[in-house]
C-alpha positions, 0 to 999 in steps of 0.5 A: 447458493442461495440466500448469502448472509454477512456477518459483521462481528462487531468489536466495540461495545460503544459502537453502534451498528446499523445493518444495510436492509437486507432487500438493498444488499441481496444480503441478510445478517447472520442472527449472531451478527452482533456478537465478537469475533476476538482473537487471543495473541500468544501474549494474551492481548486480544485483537478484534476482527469483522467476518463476513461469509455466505449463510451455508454451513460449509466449510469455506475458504478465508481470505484474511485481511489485517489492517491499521486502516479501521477493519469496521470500514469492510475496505478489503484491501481493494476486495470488494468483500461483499462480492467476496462472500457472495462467491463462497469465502469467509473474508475476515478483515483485522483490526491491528494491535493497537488500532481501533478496537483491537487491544495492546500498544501500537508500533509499527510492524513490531508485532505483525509477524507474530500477530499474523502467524497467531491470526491465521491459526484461529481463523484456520480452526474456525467452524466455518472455515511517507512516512510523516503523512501517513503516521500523521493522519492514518496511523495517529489521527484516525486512531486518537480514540484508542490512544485516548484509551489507552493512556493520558493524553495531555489536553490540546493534543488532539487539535495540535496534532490536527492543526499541525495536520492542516498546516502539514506543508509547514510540517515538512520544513521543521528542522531537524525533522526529529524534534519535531513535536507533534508526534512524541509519546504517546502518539506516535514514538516511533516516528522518531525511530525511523527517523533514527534509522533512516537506512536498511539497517539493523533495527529493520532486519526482524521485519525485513521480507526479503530476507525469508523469500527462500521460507515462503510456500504461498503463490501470491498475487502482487498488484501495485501502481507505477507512481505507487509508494510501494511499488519497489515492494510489490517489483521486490517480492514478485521478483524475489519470491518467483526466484527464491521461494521454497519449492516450484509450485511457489515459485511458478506461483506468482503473478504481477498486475502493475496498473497507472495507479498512485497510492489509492483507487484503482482509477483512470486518473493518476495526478492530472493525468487522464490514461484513459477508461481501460486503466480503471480497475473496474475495466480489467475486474480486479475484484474478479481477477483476485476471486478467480485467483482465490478459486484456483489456490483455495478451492481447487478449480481449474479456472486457468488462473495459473495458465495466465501470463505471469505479468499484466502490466499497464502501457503508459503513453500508448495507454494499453494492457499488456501481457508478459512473461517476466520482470523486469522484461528480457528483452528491455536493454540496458543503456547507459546514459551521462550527465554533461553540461558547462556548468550551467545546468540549473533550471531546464532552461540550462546547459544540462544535457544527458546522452550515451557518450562518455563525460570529458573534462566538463564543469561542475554544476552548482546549486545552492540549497535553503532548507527553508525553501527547499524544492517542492515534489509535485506528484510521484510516488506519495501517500496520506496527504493529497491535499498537500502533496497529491500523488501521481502523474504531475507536469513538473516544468514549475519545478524546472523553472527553480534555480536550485534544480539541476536538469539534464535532458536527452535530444527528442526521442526517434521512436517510443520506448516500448 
């Protein structure tokens, strides 16, 4: 291909860019590499985007990544964009409504379906081609500046928000979680929505993707982590859309790679636990995976990205890769498990015992809650706030010891489950 230039169009008039040395990257930039790349919604508000792409005059296939994570970051949703564009794709990372340098009032998922349609329309006329942590710091924290813009922000907000954010452990136990202050408008109003509507109700219906698998017509790659947040989504829309989706190519389409990973780097370390080298993202190339999916659905090649098993899943305790053919596994079988006990249950030093016989006429086990010391979670599936609860793989015997912790536990297992 030749020389391979990036070019970043930058969208804040009062940031400064500073270009990598060409000789560092392999890369040079475009001589319009400080012009704007915006994108007019059908509302007329105007989103921003940086665009990075091989010098050729081509036409090239677009790999579009929006984003409320700041698109100046070039993350590329775990792409590594640079790699992208040297291998002859446009990749275009989006700043969304509200975030960072894009125009318009933030809210969550509002505008996505409408300012994604619009999105894809531009770049395909181109000439070339839970939820407290995370709206704290993510989607508020990191965007004060643009709020700042945008509207009068009492004095002190900032270093509330942020020494709220410091203390985010006290966070967690305000009472009632809607009155909590740190958050009202203009920040972040609707935090409280959700709050509101804490089930799948109406108000989530507009955004819901389940709802239009039977509409969809693109073969996706779905990667996830099993102590993901988001993990139930990817399992959701790989199962749905390989069922449901509009027509069999769409269908046949899908493919599902599930790694030990929480929400973040594609490491070989979830929490405290090491699963080994071959669990890294860089062990089984991710960034090659997703090129070598690209090339198959963009550019046409046969490369057998659509002969590969429809499933990569990750082992854990046997610590392997393993292909599949479906989830949720044919052969998986199905066993129901029960609760027993003498009414002692509390702590895993309790009488709670869990096993495929049926309950009798047993106890009621008892445990008194306290809001304001209420049971910790250590590890699982969290985001946004590791230093105050990290994710991923935890030993929980801690928690185990609370005696506001009921635990039911099987005799010790004969065989792996496998």
């Amino acid at each position: 291909m030749g020389g391979c230039a990036v070019g970043l169009c930058i969208m804040s008039p009062k940031r400064e860019v500073t270009f990598m040395p060409a000789e560092l990257m392999g890369l040079i930039p475009r001589s319009a590499a400080n012009s704007a790349c915006p994108v007019r919604m059908r509302d007329g508000v105007t989103l921003y985007a940086d665009v990075y792409r091989p010098d050729v005059a081509d036409p090239l296939p677009v790999l579009l990544q929006r984003t409320p994570y700041d698109k100046f970051q070039g993350v590329g949703g775990g792409l590594d964009v640079l790699r992208a564009a040297s291998h002859g794709y446009a990749v275009v990372i989006q700043d969304t409504r509200g975030r960072y340098a894009s125009e318009g009032e933030f809210y969550p998922f509002l505008d996505e379906p409408n300012d994604g349609y619009d999105t894809v329309a531009w770049a395909a006329r181109l000439a070339w081609g839970f939820a407290l942590s995370w709206t704290m710091r993510q989607l508020t924290m990191a965007n004060m500046g643009a709020i700042s813009s945008r509207h009068d922000v009492p004095d002190g907000t900032r270093e509330g928000l942020l020494a709220a954010f410091n203390e985010l452990d006290c966070a967690f136990r305000h009472q009632p979680i809607v009155e909590m202050p740190h958050l009202k408008e203009p920040l972040a109003g609707y935090f409280y929505d959700w709050i509101r509507h804490s089930s799948s109700d109406e108000y989530w219906k507009r955004w819901r993707i389940e709802d239009h698998y039977p509409h969809i017509t693109t073969p996706a790659l779905h990667m996830g982590g099993w102590h993901d947040i988001f993990l139930l989504g990817t399992l959701r829309n790989f199962v749905g859309m390989r069922k449901q989706a509009e027509n069999a190519t769409t269908r046949d389409g899908q493919r599902l790679i599930v790694g030990p990973w929480h929400h973040g780097p594609f490491g070989e370390t979830s929490g405290e636990f090491f699963f080994g080298l071959g669990a890294a993202g860089g062990a089984i190339d991710t960034d090659g995976v997703q090129l070598r999916w690209f090339d198959h659905w963009l550019k046409g090649e046969e490369n057998g990205a659509n002969s590969d098993a429809p499933v990569r899943i990750f082992v854990m305790g046997a610590n392997e890769w393993r292909s599949e053919q479906e989830w949720p596994l044919a052969r998986t079988q199905y066993t129901d498990y029960y609760l027993h006990s003498e009414g002692k249950a509390n702590t895993a030093s309790g009488d709670g015992g869990l096993s495929v016989d049926a309950p009798e006429d047993e106890a009621a086990d008892v445990f008194l809650y306290d809001p304001r010391n209420p049971a910790p979670t250590r590890g699982g599936a969290l985001c946004c706030g590791a230093s105050f609860v990290p994710g991923g793989a935890y030993d929980q015997q801690d928690i185990e010891a609370r005696n506001d912790v009921l635990c039911y536990t099987t005799p010790p297992l004969s065989s792996d489950w496998r």
